[in-house]
Residue frames as a rotation matrix with the C-alpha (Angstrom) as fourth column:
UNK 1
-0.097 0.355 -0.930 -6.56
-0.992 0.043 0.120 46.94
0.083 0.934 0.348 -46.33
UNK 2
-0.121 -0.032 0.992 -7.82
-0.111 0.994 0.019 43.11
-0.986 -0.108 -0.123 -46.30
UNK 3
-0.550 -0.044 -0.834 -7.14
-0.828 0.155 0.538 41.12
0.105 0.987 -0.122 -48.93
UNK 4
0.017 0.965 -0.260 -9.10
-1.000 0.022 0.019 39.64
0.024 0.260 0.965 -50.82
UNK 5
0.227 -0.173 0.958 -9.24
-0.492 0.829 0.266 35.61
-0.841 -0.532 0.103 -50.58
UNK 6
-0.549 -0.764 -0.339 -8.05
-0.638 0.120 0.761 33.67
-0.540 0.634 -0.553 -53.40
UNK 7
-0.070 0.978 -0.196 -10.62
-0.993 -0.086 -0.075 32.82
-0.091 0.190 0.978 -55.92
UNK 8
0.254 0.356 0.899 -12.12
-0.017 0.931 -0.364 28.63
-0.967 0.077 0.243 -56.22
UNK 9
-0.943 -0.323 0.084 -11.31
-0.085 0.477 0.875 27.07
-0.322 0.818 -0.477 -59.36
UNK 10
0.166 0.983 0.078 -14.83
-0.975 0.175 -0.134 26.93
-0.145 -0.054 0.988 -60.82
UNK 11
-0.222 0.458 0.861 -16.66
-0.375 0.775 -0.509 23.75
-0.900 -0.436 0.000 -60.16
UNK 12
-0.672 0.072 -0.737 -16.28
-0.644 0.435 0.629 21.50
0.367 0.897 -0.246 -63.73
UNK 13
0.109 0.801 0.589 -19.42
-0.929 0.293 -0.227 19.06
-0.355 -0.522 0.775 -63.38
UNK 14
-0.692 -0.483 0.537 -17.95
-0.182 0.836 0.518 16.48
-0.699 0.261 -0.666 -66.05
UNK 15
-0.444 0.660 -0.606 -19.60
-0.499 0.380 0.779 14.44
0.745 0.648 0.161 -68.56
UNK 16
-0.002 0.630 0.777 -22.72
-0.989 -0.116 0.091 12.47
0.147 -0.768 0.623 -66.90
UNK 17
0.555 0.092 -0.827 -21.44
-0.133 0.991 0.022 9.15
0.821 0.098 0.562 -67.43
UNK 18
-0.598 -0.685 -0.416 -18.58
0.427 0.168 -0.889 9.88
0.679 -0.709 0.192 -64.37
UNK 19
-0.635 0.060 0.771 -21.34
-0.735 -0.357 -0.577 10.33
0.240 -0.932 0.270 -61.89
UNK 20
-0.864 0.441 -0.241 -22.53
0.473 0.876 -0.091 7.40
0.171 -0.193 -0.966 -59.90
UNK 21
-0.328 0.827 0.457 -26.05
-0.865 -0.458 0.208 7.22
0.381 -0.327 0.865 -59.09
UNK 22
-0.133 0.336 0.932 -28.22
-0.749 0.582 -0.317 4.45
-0.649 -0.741 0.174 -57.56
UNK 23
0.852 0.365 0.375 -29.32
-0.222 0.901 -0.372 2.94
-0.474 0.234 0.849 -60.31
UNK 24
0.383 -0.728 -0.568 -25.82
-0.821 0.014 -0.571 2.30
0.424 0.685 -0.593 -61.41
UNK 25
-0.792 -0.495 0.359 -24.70
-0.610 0.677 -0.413 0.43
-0.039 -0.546 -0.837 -58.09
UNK 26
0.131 0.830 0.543 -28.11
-0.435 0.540 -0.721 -1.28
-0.891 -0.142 0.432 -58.20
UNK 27
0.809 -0.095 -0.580 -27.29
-0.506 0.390 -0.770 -2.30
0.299 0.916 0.267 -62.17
UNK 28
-0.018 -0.951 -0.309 -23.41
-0.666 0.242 -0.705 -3.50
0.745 0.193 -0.638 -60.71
UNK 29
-0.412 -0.029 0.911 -24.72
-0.887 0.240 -0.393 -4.80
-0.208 -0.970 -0.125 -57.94
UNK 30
0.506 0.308 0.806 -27.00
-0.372 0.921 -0.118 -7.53
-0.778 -0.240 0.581 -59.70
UNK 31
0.558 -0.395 -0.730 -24.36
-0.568 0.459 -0.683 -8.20
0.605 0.796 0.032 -62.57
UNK 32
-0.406 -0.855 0.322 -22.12
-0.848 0.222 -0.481 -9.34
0.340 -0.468 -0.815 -59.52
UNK 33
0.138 0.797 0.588 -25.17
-0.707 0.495 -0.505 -11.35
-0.694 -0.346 0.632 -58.36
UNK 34
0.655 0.263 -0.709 -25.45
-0.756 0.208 -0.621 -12.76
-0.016 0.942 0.335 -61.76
UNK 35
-0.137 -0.829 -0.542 -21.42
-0.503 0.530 -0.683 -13.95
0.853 0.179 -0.490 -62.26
UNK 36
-0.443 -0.351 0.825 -21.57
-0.896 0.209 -0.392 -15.11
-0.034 -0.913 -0.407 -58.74
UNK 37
0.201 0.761 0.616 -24.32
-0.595 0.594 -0.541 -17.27
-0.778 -0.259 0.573 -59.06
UNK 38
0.869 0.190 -0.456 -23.52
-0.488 0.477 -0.731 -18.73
0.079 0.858 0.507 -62.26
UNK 39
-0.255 -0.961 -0.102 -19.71
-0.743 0.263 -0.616 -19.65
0.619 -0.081 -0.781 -60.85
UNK 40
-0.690 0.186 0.699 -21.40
-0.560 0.474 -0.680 -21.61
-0.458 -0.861 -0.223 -58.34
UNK 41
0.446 0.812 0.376 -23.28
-0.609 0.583 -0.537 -23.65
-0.656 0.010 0.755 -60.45
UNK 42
0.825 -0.247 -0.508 -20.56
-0.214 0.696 -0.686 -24.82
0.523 0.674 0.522 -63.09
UNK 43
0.681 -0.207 0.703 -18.71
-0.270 0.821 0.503 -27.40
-0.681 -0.532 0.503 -61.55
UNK 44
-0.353 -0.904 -0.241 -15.48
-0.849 0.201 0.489 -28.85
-0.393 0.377 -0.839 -63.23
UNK 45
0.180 0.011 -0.984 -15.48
-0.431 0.900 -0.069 -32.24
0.884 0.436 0.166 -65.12
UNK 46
-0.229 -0.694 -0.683 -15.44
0.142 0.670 -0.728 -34.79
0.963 -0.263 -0.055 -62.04
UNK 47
-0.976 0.000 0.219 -16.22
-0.208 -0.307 -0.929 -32.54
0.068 -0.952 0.299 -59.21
UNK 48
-0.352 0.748 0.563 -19.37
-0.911 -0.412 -0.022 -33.57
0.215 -0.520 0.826 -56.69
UNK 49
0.277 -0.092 0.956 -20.45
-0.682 0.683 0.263 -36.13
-0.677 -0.725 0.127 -55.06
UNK 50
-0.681 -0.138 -0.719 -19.22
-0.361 0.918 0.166 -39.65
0.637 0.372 -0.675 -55.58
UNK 51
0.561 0.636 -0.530 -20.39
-0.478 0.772 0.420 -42.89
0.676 0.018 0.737 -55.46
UNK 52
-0.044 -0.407 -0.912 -17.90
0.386 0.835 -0.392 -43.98
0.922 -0.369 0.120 -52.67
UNK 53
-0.067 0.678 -0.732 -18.42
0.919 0.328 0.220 -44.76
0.390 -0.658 -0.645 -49.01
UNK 54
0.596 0.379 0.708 -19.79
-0.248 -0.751 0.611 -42.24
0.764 -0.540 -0.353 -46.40
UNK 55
-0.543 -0.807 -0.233 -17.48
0.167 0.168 -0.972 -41.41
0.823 -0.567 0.043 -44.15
UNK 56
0.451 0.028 -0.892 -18.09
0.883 -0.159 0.441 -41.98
-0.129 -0.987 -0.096 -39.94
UNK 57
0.626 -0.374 0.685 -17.26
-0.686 -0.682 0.255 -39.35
0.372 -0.629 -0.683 -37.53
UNK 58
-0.425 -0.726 -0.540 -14.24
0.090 0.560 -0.824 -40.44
0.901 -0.398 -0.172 -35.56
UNK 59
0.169 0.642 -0.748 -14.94
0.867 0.264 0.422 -41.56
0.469 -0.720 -0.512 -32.34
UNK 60
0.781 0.076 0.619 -15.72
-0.205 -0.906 0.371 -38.96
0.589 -0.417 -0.692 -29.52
UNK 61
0.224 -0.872 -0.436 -12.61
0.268 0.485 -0.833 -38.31
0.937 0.070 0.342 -27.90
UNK 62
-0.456 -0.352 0.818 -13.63
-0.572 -0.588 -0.572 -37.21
0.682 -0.728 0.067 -24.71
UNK 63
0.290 0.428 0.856 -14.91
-0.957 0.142 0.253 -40.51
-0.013 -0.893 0.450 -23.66
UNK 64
0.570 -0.466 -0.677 -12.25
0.066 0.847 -0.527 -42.72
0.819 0.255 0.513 -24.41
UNK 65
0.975 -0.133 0.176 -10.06
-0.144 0.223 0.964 -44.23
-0.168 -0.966 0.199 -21.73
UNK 66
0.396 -0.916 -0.058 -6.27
-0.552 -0.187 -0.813 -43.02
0.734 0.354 -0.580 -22.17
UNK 67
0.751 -0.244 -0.614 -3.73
0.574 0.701 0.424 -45.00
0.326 -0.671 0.666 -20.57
UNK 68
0.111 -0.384 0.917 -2.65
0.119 -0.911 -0.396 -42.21
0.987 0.153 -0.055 -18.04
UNK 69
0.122 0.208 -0.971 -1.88
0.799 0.559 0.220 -42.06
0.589 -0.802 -0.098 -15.10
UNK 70
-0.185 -0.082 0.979 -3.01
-0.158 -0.981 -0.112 -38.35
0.970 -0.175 0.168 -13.59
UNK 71
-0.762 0.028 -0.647 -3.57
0.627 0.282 -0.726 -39.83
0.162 -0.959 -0.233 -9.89
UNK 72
-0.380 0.769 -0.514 -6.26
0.598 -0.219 -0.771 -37.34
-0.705 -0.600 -0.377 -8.32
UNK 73
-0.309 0.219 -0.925 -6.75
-0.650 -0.759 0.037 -34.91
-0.694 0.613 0.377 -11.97
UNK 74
0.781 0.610 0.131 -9.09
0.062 0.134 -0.989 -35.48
-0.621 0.781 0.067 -14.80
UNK 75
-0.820 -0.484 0.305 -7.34
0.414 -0.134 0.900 -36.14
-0.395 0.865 0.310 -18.19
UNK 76
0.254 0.527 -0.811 -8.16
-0.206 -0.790 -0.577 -33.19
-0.945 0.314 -0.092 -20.18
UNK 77
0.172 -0.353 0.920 -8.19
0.895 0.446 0.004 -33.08
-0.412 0.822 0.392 -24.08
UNK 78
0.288 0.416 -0.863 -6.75
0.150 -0.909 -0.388 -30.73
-0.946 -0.017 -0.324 -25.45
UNK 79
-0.074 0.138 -0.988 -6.75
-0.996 0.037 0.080 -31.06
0.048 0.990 0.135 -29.65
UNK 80
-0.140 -0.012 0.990 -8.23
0.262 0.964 0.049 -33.94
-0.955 0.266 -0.132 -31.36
UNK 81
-0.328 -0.055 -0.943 -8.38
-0.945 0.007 0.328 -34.14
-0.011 0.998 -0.054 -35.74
UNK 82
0.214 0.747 0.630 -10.63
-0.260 0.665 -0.700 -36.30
-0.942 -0.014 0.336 -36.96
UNK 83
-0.603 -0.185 -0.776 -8.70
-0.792 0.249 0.557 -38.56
0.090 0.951 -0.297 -40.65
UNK 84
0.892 0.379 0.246 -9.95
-0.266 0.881 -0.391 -41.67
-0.365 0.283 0.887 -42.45
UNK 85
0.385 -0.841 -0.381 -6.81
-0.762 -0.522 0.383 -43.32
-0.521 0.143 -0.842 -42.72
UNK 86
-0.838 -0.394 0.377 -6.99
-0.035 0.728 0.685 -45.96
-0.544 0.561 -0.624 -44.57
UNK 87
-0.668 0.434 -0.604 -9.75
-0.727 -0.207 0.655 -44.72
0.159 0.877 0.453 -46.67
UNK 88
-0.608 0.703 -0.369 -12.82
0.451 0.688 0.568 -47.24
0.653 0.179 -0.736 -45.51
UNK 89
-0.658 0.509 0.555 -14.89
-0.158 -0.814 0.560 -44.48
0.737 0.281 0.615 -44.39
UNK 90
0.788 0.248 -0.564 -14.64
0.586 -0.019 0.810 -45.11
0.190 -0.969 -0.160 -40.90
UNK 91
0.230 -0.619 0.751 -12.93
-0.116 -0.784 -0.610 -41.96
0.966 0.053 -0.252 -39.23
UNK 92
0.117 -0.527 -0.841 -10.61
0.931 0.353 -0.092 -42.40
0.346 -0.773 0.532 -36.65
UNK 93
0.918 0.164 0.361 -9.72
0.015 -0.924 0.381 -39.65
0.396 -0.345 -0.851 -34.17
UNK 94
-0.128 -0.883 -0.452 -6.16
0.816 0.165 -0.554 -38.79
0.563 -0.440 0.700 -32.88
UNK 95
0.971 0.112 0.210 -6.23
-0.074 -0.695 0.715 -37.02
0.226 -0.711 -0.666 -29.26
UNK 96
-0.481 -0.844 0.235 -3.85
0.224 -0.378 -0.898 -35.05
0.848 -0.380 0.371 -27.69
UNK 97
0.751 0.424 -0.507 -4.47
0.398 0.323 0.859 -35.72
0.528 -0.846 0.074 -23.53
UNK 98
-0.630 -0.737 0.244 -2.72
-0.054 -0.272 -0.961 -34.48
0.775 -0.619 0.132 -20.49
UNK 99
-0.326 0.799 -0.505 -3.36
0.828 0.499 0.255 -34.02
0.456 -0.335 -0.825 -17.43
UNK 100
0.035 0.297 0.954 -5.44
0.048 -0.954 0.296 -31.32
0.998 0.035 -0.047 -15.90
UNK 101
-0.188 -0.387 -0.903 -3.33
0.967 0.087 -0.238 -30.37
0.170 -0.918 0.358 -12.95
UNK 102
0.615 0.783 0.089 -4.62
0.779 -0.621 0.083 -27.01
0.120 0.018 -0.993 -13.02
UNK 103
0.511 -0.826 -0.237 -0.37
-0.516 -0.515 0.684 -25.48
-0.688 -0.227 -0.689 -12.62
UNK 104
-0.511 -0.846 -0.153 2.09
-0.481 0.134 0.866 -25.66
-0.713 0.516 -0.475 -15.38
UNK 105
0.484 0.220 -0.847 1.80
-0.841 0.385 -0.380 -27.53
0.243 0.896 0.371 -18.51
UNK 106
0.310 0.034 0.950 1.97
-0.582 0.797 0.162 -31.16
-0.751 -0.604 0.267 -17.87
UNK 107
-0.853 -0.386 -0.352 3.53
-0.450 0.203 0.870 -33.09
-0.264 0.900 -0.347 -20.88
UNK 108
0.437 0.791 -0.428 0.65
-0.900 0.379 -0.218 -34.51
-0.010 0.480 0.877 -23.67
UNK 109
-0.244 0.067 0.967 0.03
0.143 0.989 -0.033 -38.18
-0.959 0.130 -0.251 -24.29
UNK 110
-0.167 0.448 -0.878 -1.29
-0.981 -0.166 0.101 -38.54
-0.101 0.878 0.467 -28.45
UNK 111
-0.281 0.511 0.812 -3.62
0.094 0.857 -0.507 -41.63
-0.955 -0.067 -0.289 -29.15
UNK 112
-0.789 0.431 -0.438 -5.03
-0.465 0.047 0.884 -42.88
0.402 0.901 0.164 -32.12
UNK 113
-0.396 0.857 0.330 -8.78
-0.336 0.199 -0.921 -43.68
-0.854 -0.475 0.209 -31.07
UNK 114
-0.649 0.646 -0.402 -11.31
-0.186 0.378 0.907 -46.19
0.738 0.663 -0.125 -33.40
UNK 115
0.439 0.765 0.471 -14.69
-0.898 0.365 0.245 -47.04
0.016 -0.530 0.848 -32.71
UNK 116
-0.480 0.007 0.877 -15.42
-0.584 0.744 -0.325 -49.98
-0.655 -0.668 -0.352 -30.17
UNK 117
-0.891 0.129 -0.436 -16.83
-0.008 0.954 0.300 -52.84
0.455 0.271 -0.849 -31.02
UNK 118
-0.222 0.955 -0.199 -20.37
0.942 0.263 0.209 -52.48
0.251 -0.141 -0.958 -31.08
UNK 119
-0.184 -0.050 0.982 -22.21
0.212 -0.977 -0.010 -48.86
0.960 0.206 0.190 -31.20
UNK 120
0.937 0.257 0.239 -22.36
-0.102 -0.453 0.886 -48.13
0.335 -0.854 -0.398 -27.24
UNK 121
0.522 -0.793 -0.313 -18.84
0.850 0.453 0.269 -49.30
-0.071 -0.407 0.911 -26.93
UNK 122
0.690 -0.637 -0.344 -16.50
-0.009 -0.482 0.876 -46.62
-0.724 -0.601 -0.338 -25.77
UNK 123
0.829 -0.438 -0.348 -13.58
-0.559 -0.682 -0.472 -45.48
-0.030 0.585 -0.810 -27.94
UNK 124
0.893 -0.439 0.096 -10.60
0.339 0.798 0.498 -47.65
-0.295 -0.412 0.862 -28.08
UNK 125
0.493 -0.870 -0.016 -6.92
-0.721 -0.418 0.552 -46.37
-0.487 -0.261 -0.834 -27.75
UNK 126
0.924 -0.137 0.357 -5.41
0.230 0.945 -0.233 -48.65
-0.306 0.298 0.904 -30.85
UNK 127
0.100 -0.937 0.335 -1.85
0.881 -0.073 -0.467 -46.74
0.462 0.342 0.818 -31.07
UNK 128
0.669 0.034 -0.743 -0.17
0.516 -0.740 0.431 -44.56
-0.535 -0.671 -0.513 -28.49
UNK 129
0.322 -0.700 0.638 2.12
0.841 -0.099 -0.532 -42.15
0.436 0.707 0.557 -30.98
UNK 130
-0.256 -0.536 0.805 3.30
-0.444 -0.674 -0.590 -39.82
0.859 -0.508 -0.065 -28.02
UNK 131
0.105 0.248 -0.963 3.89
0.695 0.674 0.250 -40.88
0.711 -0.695 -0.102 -24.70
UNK 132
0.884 0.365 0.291 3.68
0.154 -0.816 0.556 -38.79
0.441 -0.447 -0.778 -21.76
UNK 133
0.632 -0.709 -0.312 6.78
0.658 0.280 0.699 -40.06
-0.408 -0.647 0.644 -20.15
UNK 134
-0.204 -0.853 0.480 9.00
0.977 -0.205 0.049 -38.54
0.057 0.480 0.876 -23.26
UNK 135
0.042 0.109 -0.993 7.89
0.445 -0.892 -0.079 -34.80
-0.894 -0.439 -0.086 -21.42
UNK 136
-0.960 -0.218 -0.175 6.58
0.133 -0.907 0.399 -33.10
-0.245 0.360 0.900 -24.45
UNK 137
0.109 0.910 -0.400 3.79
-0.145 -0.384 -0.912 -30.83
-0.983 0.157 0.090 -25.81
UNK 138
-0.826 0.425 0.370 2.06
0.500 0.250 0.829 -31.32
0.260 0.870 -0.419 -29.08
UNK 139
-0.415 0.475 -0.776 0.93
0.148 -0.806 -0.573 -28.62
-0.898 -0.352 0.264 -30.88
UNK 140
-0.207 0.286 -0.936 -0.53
-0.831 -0.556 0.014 -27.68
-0.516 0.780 0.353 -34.09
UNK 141
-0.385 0.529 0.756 -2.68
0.069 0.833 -0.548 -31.09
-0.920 -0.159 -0.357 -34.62
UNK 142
-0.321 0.336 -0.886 -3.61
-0.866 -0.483 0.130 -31.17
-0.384 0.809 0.446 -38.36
UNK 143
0.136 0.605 0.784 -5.42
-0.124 0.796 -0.593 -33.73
-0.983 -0.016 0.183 -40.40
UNK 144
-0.088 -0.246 -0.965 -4.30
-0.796 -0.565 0.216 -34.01
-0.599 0.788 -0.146 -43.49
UNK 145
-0.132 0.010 -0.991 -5.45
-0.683 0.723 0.098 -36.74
0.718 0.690 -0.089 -46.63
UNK 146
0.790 0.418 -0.448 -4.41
-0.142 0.836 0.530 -39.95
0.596 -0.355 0.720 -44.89
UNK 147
-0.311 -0.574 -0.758 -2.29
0.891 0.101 -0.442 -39.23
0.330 -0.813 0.480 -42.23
UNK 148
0.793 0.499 -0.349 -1.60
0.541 -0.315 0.780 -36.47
0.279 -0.808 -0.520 -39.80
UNK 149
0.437 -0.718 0.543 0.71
0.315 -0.443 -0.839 -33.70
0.843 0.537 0.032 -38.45
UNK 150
0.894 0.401 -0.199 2.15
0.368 -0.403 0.838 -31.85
0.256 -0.823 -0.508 -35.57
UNK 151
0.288 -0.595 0.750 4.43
-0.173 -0.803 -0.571 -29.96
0.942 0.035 -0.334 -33.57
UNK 152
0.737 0.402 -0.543 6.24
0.505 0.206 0.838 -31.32
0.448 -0.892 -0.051 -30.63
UNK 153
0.277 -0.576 0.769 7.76
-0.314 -0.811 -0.494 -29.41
0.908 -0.105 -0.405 -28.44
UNK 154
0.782 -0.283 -0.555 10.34
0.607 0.548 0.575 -30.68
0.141 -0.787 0.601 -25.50
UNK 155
0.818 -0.562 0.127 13.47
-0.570 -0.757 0.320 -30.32
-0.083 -0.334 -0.939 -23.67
UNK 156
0.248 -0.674 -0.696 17.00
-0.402 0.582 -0.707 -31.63
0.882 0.455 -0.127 -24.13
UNK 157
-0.610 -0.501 -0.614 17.62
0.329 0.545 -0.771 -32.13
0.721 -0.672 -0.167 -20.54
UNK 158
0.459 0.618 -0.639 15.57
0.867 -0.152 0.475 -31.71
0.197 -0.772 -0.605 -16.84
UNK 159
-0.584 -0.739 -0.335 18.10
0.687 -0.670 0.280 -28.81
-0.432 -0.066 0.900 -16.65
UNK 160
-0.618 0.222 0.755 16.07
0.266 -0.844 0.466 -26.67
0.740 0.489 0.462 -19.04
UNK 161
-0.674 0.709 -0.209 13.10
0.043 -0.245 -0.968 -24.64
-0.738 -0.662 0.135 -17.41
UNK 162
-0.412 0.860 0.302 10.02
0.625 0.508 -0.593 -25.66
-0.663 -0.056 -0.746 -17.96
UNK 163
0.382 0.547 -0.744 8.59
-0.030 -0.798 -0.602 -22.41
-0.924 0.253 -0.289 -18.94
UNK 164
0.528 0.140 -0.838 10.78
-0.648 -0.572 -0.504 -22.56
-0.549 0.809 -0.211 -21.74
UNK 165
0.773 0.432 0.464 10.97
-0.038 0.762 -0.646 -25.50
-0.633 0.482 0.606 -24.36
UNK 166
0.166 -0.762 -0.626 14.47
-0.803 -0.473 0.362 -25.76
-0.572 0.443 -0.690 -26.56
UNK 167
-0.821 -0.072 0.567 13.27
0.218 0.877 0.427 -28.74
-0.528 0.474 -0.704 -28.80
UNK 168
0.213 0.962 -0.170 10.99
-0.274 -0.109 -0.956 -28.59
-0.938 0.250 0.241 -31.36
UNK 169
-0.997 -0.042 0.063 10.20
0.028 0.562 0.826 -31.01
-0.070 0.826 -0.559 -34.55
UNK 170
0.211 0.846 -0.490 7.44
-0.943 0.045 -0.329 -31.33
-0.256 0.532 0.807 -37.10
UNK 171
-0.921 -0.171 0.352 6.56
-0.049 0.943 0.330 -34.69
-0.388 0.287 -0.876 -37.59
UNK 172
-0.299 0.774 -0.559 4.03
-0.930 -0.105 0.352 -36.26
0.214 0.625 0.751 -39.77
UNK 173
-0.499 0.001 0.867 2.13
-0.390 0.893 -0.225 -39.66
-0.774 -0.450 -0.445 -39.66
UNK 174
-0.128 0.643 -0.755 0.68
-0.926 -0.349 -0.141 -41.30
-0.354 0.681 0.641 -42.67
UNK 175
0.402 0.514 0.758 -1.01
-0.387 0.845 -0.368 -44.34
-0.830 -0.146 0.539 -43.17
UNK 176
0.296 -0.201 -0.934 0.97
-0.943 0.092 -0.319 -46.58
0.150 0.975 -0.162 -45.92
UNK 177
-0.547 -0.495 -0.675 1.43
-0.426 0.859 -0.284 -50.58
0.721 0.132 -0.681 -46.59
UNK 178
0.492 0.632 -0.599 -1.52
0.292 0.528 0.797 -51.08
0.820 -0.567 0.075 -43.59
UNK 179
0.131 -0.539 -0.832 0.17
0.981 0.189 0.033 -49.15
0.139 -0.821 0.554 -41.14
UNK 180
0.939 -0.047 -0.342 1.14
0.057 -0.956 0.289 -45.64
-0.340 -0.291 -0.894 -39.53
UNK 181
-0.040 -0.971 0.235 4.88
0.887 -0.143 -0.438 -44.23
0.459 0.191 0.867 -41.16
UNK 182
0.728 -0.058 -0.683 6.39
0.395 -0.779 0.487 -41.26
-0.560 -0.624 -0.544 -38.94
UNK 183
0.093 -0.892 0.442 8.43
0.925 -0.088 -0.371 -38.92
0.369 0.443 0.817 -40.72
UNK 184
0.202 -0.258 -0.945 10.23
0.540 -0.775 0.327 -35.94
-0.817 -0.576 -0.017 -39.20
UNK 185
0.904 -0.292 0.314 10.89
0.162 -0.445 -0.881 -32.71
0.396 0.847 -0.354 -40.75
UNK 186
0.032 -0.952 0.306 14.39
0.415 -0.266 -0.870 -31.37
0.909 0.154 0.386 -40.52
UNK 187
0.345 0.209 -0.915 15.04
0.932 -0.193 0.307 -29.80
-0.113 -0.959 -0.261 -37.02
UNK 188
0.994 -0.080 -0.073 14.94
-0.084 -0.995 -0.047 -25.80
-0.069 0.053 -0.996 -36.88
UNK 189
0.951 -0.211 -0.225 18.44
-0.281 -0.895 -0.348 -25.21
-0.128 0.394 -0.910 -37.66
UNK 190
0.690 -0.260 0.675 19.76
0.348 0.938 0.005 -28.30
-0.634 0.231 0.738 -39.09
UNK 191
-0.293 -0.708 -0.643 22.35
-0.766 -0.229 0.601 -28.32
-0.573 0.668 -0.474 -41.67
């Protein structure tokens, strides 16, 4: 004897407002159009352009002349951020430079670069704010307002291995009183 299968629920079609159709998404589709466009035209009190200066590009930072000393290897950049740090809409560039020994990770150099003197002039190197000597990497290069961020990463002694870094601070730089001000954050598991 085969039984029989267990009948379907019959098939309720609804009321016809709970079934999409085209021209519904095509009706939601240009109200979204609509808000969108109209958010993008009102503007806060205040906001868009001003009336103060045009900011420069910072200089190019792959033809400035670091004071490195890679003997037979190219000095490679490798992050530059581009602030206006004192706010006269000439933009300065801060590179991060090593050299490009082509084995291991060589420690970074960090410059602050302004234009030259005169517009074919070369980049000038007007504050060194990492040195290569103090054997660390600098990472996470940020521009922020009028100063600048990063991430440097070193060792406490020639003892460590290389491969693996057991220092690391966030420091900041920020242009106040006519000058650069370095502050550190807290070190990873300070008290």
């Amino acid at each position: 004897m085969q039984q029989s299968a267990a009948p379907h629920p019959p098939r309720t079609e609804g009321p016809p407002h709970t079934h999409a159709r085209p021209r519904h998404w095509l009706v939601t589709a240009v109200g979204v159009a609509a808000v969108t466009g109209a958010a993008a035209l009102v503007q806060p009190t205040g906001a868009g352009a001003t009336s103060g200066p045009v900011l420069t590009a910072g200089p190019d930072a792959t033809i400035a002349d670091y004071p490195v000393d890679c003997g037979p290897f190219d000095v490679l950049v490798t992050d530059q951020a581009e602030v206006d740090l004192d706010s006269d809409g000439q933009g300065e560039t801060v590179a991060v430079v090593r050299c490009d020994a082509g084995l291991g990770t060589p420690p970074n150099g960090m410059y602050l670069l302004t234009h030259g003197a005169g517009s074919e002039a070369p980049p000038e190197v007007t504050a060194t704010l990492v040195e290569p000597s103090e054997q660390m990497t600098v990472d996470r290069l940020r521009a922020e307002g009028t100063g600048f961020s990063a991430r440097l990463v070193g060792y406490s002694s020639t003892d460590i291995p290389r491969c693996c870094p057991d220092m690391m601070r966030d420091v900041r730089w920020e242009w106040r009183d006519g000058g650069l001000e370095l502050t550190a954050e807290r070190a990873p598991n300070s008290v």
